[in-house]
C-alpha positions, 0 to 999 in steps of 0.5 A: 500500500503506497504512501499519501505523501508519495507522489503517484507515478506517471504511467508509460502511455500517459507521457508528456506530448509536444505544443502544437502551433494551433496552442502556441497561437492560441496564446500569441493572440493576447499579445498581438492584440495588445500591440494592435491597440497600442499601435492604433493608439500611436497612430492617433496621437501622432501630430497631424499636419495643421492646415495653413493658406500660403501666399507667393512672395512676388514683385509687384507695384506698391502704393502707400496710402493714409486713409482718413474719413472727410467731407465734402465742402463748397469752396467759396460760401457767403454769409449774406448779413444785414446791412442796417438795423431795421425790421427785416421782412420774412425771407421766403426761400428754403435751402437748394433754391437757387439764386442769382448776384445782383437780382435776386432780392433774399429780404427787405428791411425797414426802419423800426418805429421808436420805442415806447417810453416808460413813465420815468424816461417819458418824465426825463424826456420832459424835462430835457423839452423844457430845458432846452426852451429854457435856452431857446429864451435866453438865446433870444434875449442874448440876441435882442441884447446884442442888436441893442448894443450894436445900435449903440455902437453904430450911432456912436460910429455916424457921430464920429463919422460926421464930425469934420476937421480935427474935432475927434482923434484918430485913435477915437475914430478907429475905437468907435470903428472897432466897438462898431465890428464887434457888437456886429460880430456878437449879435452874429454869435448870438444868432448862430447861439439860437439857430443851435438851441431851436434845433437841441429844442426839436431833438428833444421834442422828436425823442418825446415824440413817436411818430408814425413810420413811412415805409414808401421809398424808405426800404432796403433791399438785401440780394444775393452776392453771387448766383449759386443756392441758398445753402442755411437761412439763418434767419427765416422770420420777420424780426428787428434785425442789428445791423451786421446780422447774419441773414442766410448762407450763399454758395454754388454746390458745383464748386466743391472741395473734399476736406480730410482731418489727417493726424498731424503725423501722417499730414507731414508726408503729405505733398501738395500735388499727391494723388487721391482716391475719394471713396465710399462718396456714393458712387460705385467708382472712386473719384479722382483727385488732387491735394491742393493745400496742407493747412500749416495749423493742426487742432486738437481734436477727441476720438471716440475713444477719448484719445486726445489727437493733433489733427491737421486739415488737408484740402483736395480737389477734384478731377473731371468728376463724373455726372453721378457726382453732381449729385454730391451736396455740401458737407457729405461724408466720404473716404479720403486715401492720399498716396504718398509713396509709390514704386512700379516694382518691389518685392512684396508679400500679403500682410498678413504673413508678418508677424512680431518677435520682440523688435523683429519682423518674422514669417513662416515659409513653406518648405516641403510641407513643413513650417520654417521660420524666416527673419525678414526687413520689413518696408513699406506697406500698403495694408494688403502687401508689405514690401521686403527687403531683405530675408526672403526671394521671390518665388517663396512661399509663406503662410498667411494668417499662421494659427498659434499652432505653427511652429518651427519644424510643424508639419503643414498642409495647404487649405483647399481653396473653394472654387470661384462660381462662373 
């Protein structure tokens, strides 16, 4: 009888048999299974080529422009003022009436009735009355006075005259001469002395007085300076007017000129002479024009942000307008583009391809599907295409508008553009 702690022994026909391929593949799968997924999961994390559109560094013409809204303004304008004070009748034109120089009556004005007196200025003028009779009287009685003593003066003068011989001296002769000429003198200042004070007693009499006003032969009428359209009335309805008083604004609206408001440091590479492009005015081609003057002056002036600017007017005109743009009135709004550089041929690439490292200008190129990072001379530019001088050649091609994404090295690959429609 065998032990229990004695292990049983292997029989002869129950031997150990060889592995087949069927158990060993049986066991191998596991494993490759796992290699599968973690492959597949490789393959998903890998980077993916980021999707970029590219632009061709070219030569190409460049013109530099400073973009500025304006508007449009009539050059020669007209403020058409009272030249009396008076009561000015009512105008009866409106804005866009057209008027011609010289003809044209835009108002009339007449005098104005005197003013009514209060109690207390009625009293003063009273009494101004009565103090200017007071001296009509007394220059009356200078003047009777005067006659009197020039009467005197003459009969002692035929006394004198009559006596013959050596009765009389010379020199009383020429005393009563004398004393005959100067009371005839007195009584003459005398006269003048009452002519003055019966004209102060009508003054005072006129300003107690209110009398009635004759408009017959008595009006002032008031014409346009020029031929051209009512562009403001001013004044409208019948009023007492002062003298020097704005009535109503003249002009000619086909005499017109654009003003823009450039800031003072783009206004410094301004020439008078450059070209200008005046847009969004209306019209579906832009009008071309001149810069004619560079006010010396700027002003100060807020933005919509409350930025504090030094601004400087630029006055431009236009040429050969078209008919469409007759249609353009005074003080219309429009986009005012003044080239100020300009070459036939530069190397160029799209704005949008810069951007800014530190103190240094860089792009992406395009090389064999990857990014590569470019150090480049940035010169001009127009906002579109920014002139290269130095860093790139032209054939090159760069990434416009890079995503955050790109980096030196990053796999690329180009954005299918969308076919344009026929």
């Amino acid at each position: 009888m065998s032990s229990p702690d004695k292990p049983a022994e292997t029989p002869p026909w129950d031997e150990k048999r060889p592995a087949s391929a069927k158990g060993t593949l049986r066991r191998l799968l596991p494993w490759l299974l796992g290699a599968l997924v973690i492959a597949a999961v490789a393959w998903g994390l890998r980077p993916q080529p980021v999707e970029v559109e590219t632009g061709a560094v070219a030569r190409a013409p460049l013109t530099v422009h400073v973009s500025e809204e304006g508007k449009t303004r009539i050059r020669n304008r007209y403020v058409v003022a009272a030249p009396v004070s008076g009561r000015m009748h009512r105008v009866p034109f409106k804005p866009g009436d057209e008027v011609k120089a010289g003809e044209t009556v835009i108002t009339t004005i007449e005098p104005v009735a005197a003013p009514l007196l209060d109690p207390r200025a009625k009293l003063l003028a009273q009494a101004v009355v009565a103090g200017r009779e007071a001296e009509l009287n007394r220059a009356a009685e200078a003047v009777n006075a005067a006659k009197s003593a020039l009467e005197l003066a003459e009969a002692d003068r035929d006394r004198v005259r009559a006596i013959r011989g050596g009765g009389v001296s010379k020199a009383d002769r020429d005393r009563t001469e004398m004393n005959a000429s100067m009371r005839a003198a007195d009584l003459r200042g005398a006269e003048f002395a009452l002519k003055v004070a019966d004209h102060q007693l009508e003054q005072a009499r006129a300003a107690l007085e209110r009398p009635a006003v004759s408009t017959e032969g008595n009006l002032i009428e008031v014409t346009s300076p020029v031929s051209g359209r009512i562009l403001n009335v001013m004044q409208e309805s019948e009023t007492v007017i002062a003298a020097g008083m704005p009535i109503a604004e003249v002009g000619d609206p086909a005499d017109l000129e654009i003003e823009a408001e450039i800031l003072s440091r783009d206004a410094v590479t301004i020439r008078p002479g450059d070209a200008v492009s005046i847009e969004q005015w209306g019209g579906p081609v832009p009008l071309a024009a001149r810069v004619r003057r560079i006010e010396p002056a700027a002003f100060t002036k807020f933005s919509a942000l409350g930025v504090e600017e030094q601004r400087v007017y630029v006055l431009c005109d236009l040429i050969d307008p078209p008919e469409d743009a007759q249609t353009l009135g005074d003080r219309y709004r429009v986009e005012v583009r003044v080239a100020v550089w300009h070459q036939d041929e530069v190397l160029v690439i799209p704005a949008g391809a810069l951007f800014r490292e530190g103190n240094v200008w860089k792009t992406f190129r395009y090389d064999d599907g990857e990014a590569r990072s470019v150090t480049v001379d940035a010169g001009h530019s127009d906002g579109h295409h920014t002139e290269i001088l130095a860093g790139l050649e032209e054939g090159d091609e760069v990434l416009v508008h890079p995503p955050d994404t790109v980096r030196d090295g990053t796999r690329l690959t180009r954005r299918a553009m969308p076919e344009k429609s026929q």
